[in-house]
Backbone bond lengths (Angstrom), bond angles and torsions (degrees), N, CA, C in turn:
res aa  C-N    CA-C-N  psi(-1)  N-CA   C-N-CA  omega(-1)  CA-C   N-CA-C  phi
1 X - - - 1.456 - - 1.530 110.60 -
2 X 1.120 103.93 -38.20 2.190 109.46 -163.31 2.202 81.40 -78.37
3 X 1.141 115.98 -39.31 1.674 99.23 -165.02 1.694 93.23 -77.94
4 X 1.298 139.80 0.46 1.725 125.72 179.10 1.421 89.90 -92.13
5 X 1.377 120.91 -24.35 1.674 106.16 -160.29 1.706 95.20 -82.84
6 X 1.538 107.01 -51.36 1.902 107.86 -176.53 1.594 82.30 -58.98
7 X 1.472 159.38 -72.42 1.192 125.28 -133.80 1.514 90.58 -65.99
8 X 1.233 121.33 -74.82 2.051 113.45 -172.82 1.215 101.13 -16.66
9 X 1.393 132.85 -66.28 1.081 102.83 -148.75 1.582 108.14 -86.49
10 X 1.190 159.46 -25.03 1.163 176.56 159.89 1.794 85.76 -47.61
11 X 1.025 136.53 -14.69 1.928 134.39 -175.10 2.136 82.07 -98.29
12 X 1.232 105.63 -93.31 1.231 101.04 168.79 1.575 112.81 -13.08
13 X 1.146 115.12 -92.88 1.661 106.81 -177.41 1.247 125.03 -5.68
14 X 1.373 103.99 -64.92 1.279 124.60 -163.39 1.351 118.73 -53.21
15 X 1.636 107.60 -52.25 1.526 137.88 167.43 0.830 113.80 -47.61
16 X 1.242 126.11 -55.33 1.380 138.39 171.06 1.451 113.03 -45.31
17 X 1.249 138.76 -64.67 1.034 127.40 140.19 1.606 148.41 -51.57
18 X 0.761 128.97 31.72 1.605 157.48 -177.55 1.494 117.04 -117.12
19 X 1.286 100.06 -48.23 1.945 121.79 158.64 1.255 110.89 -74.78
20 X 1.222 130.40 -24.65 1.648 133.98 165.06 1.733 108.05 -27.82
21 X 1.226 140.04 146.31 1.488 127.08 156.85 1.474 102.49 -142.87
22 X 1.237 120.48 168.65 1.683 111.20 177.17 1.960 86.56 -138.95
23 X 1.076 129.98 -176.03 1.200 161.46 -135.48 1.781 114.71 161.81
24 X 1.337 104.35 119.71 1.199 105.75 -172.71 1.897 99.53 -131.41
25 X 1.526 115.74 108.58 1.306 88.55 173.50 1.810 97.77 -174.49
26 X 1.154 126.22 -157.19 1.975 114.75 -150.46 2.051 79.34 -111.22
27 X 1.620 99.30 137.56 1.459 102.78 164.94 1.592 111.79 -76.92
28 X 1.243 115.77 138.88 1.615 121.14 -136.91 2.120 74.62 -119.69
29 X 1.237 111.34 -63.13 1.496 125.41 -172.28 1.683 114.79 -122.57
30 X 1.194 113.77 157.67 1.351 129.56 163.52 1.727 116.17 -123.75
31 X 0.976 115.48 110.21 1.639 132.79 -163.32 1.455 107.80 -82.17
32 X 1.582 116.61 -25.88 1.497 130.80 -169.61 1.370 101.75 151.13
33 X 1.572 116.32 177.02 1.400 125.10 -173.11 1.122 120.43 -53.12
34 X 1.251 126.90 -24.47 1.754 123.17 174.37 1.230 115.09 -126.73
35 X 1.796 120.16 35.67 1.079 99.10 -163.07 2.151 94.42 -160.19
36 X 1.498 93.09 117.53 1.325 97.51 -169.65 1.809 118.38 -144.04
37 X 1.599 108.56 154.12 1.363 95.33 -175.16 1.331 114.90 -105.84
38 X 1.605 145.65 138.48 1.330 140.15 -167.99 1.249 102.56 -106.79
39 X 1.355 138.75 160.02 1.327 138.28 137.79 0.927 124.60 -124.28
40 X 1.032 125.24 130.49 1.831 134.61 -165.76 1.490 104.16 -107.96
41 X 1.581 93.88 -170.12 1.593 95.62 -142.91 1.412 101.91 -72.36
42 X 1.549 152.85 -41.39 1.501 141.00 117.25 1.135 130.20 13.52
43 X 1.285 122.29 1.73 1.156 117.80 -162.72 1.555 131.35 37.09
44 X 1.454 121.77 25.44 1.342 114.38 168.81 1.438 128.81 -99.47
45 X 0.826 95.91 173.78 1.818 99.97 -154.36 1.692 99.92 -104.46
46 X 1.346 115.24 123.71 1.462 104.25 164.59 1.622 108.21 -132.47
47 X 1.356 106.97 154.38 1.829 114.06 177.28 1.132 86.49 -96.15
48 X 1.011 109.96 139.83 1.718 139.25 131.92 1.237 157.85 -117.78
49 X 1.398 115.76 118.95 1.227 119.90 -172.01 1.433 118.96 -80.74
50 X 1.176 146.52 133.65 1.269 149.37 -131.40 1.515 82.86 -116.60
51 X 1.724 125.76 99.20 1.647 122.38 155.96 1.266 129.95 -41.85
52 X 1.211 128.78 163.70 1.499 137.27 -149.29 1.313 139.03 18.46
53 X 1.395 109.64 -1.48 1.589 113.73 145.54 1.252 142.92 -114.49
54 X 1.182 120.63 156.42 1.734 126.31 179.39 1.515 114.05 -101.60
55 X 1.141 163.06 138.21 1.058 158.11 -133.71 1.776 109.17 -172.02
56 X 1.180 132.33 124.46 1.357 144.19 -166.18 1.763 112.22 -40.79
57 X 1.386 117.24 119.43 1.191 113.37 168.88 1.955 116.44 -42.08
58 X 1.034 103.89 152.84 1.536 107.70 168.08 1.205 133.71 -58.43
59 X 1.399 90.29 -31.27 2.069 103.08 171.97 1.725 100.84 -99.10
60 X 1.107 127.98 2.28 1.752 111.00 151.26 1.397 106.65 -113.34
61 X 2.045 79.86 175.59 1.405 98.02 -157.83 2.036 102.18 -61.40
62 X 1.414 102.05 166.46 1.733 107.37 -168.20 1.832 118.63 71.02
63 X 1.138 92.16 -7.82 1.668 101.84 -168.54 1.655 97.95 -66.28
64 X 0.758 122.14 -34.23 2.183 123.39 -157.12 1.812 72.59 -99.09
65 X 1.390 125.49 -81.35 1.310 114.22 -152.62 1.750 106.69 -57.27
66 X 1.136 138.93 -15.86 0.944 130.71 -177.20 1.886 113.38 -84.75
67 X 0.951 122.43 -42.51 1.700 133.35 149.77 1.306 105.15 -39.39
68 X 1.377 127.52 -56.30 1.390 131.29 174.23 1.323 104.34 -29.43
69 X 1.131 95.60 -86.86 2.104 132.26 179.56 1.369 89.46 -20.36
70 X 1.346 139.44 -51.26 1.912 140.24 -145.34 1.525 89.02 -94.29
71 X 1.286 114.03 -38.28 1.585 117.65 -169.56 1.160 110.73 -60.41
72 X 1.148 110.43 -67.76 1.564 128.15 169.50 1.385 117.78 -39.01
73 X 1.375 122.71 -47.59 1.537 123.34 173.17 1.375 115.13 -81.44
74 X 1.175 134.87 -3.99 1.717 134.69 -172.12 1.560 113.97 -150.79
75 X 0.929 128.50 -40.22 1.414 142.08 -163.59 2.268 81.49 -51.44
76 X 1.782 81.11 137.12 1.646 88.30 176.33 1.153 128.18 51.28
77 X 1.446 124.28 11.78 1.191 138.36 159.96 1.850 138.59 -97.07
78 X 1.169 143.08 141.21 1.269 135.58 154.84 1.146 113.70 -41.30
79 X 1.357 118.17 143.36 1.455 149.06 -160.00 1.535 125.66 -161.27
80 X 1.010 111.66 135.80 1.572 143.61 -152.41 1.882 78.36 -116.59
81 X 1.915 116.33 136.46 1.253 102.35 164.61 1.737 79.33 -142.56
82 X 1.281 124.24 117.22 1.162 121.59 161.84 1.721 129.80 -93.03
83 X 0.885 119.79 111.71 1.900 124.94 -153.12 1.683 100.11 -116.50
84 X 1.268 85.15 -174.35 1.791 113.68 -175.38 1.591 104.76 -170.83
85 X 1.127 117.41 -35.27 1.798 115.61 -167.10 1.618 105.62 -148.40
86 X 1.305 101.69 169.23 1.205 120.08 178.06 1.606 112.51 -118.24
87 X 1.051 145.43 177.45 1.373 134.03 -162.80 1.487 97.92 -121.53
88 X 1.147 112.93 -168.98 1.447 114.10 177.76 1.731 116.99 -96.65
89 X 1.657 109.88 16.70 1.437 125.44 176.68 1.595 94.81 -110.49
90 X 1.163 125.42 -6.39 1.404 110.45 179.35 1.842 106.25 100.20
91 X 1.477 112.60 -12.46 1.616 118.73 -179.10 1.511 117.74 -60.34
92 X 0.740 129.43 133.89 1.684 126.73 149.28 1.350 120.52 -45.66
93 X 0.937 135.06 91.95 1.471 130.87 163.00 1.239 129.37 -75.06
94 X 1.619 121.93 97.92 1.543 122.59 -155.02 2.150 92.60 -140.03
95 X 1.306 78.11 171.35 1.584 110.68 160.10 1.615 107.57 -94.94
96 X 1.589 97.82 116.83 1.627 96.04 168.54 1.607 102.31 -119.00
97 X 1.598 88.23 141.62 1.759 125.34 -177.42 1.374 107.93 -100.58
98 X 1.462 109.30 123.54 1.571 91.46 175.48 1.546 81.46 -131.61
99 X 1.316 121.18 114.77 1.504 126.75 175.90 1.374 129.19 61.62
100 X 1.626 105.91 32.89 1.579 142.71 151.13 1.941 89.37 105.12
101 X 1.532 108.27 -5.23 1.794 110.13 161.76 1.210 133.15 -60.40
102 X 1.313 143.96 100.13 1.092 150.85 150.84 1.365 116.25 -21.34
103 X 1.295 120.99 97.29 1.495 139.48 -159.00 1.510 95.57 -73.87
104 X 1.722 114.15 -65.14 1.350 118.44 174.35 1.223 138.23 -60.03
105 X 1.493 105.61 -6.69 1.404 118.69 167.04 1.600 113.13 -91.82
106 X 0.897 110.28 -19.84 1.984 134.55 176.56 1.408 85.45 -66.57
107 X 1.165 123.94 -50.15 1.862 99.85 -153.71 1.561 101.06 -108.63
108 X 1.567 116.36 16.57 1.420 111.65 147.41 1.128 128.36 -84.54
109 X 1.467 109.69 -43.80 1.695 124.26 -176.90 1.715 111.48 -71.88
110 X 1.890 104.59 -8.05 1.407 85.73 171.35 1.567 94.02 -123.75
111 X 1.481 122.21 63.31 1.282 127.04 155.20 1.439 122.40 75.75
112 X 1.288 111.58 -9.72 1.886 141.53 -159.17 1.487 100.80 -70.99
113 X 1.204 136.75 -20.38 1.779 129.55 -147.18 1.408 100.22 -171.69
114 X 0.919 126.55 -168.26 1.375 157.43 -178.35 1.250 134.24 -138.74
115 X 1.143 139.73 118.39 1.638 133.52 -167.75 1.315 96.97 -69.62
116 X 1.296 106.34 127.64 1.856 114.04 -174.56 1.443 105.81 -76.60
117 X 1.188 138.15 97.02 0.936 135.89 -174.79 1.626 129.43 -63.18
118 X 1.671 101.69 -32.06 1.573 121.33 -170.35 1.427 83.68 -58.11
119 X 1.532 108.72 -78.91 1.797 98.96 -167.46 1.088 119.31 -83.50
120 X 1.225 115.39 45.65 1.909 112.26 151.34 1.644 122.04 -66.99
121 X 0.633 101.01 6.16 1.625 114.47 167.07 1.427 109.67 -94.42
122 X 1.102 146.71 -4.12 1.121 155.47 143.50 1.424 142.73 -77.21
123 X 1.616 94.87 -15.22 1.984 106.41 175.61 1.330 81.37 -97.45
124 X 1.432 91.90 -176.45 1.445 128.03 177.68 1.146 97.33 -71.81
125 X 1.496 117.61 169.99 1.261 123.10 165.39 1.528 129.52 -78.42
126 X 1.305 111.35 -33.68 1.203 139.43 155.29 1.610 110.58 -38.13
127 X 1.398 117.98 -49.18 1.626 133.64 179.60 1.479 109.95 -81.07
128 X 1.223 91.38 -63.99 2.082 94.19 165.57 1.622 122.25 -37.08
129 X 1.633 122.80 -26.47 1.396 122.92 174.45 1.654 93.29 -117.89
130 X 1.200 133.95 -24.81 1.655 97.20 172.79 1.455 116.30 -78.01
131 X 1.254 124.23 -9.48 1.306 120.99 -173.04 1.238 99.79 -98.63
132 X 1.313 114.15 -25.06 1.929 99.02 174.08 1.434 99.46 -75.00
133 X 1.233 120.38 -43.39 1.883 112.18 177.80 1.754 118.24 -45.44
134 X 1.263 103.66 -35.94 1.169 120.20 -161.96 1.429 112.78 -70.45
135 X 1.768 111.53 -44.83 1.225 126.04 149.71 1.793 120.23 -24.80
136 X 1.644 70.21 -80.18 1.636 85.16 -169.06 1.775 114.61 -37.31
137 X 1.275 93.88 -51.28 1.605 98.20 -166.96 1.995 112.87 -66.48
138 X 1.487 93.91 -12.58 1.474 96.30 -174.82 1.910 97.17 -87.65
139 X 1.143 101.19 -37.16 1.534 98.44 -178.79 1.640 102.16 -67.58
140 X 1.556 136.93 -32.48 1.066 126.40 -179.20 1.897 116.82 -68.78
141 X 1.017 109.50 -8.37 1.199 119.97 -179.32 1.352 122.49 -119.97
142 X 1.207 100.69 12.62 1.920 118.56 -173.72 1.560 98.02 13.61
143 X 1.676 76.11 79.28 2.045 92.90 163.64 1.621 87.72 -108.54
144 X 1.375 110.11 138.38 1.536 131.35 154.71 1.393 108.99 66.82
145 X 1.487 124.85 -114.83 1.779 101.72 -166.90 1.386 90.78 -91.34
146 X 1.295 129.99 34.81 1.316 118.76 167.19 1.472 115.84 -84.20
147 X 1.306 139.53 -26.81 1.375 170.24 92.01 1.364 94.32 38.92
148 X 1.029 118.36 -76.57 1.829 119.29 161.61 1.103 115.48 -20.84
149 X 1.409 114.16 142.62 1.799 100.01 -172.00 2.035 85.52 -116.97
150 X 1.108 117.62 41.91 1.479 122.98 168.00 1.791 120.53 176.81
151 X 1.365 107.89 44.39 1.356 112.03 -148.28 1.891 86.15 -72.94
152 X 1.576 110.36 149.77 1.137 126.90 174.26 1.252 125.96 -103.56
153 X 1.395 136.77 126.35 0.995 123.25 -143.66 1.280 100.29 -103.25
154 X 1.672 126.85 145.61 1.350 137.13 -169.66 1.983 116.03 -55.83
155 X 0.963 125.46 2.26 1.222 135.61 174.60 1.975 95.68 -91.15
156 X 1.244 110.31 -61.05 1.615 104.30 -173.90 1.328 111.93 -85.26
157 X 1.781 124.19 -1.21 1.266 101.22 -178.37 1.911 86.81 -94.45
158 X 1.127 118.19 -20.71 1.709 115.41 178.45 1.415 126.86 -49.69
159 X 1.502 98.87 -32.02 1.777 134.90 -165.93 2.206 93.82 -82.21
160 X 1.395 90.36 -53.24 1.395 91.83 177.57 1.496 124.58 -80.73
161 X 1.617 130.03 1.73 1.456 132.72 -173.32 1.442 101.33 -112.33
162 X 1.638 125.44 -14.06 1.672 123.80 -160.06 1.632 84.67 -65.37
């Protein structure tokens, strides 16, 4: 019984990585805080949505400084996009590396986003608790829309603008 469960899971593993994809190529645009276009050496164009965080619409407050924040860290630079899925807009949804740095972890720890909680079931586990730490510690120090003494998070202000 214990060697069917290590093979499952060691089958899983594996798979799991097989669906892995990376993207390597210069950030061309920044769309908003989690959301950017790469082009690689092909010249093709991909969007990306930056996994496990949510980051302030453009029309709320933090929305312009938080795009800023992504600009500033990637814009015109090489990029690392490590994926698994695409969203239901057609985006890439990855981890971007810019010099083995965790881009999406950059714009938690400086107050920029929100650890997406819905799909935390989708990072690592490892990512699922540094990015909730990362949170936390940015809200303890009211870095960025933490400063807000009621900041709303881009899932309920979306729910409230349709």
């Amino acid at each position: 019984m214990r060697f069917s469960k290590l093979f499952v899971v060691a089958m899983l593993w594996i798979n799991c990585g097989l669906n892995a994809a990376t993207i390597q190529g210069k950030v061309v645009s920044v769309a908003d805080g989690d959301t950017v276009t790469v082009l690689d050496a092909t010249n093709t164009q991909y969007k990306i949505r930056l996994q496990g965080i949510d980051a302030p619409e453009r029309a709320q407050a933090f929305g312009n400084k938080s795009k800023q924040s992504l600009h500033e860290l990637v814009h015109g630079k090489q990029v690392t996009v490590d994926y698994q899925k695409k969203d239901k807009y057609g985006r890439v949804v990855g981890k971007i590396l810019l010099n083995n740095t965790d881009v999406c972890l950059e714009q938690l720890k400086r107050g920029m986003a929100w650890h997406y909680k819905q799909y935390a079931n989708e990072q690592p586990k490892e990512d699922r608790e540094t990015y909730s730490l990362a949170e936390q510690q940015a809200k303890t120090e009211l870095k960025g829309l933490w400063k807000d003494k009621q900041p709303v998070p881009p899932w309920e202000f979306r729910k409230q603008n349709k």
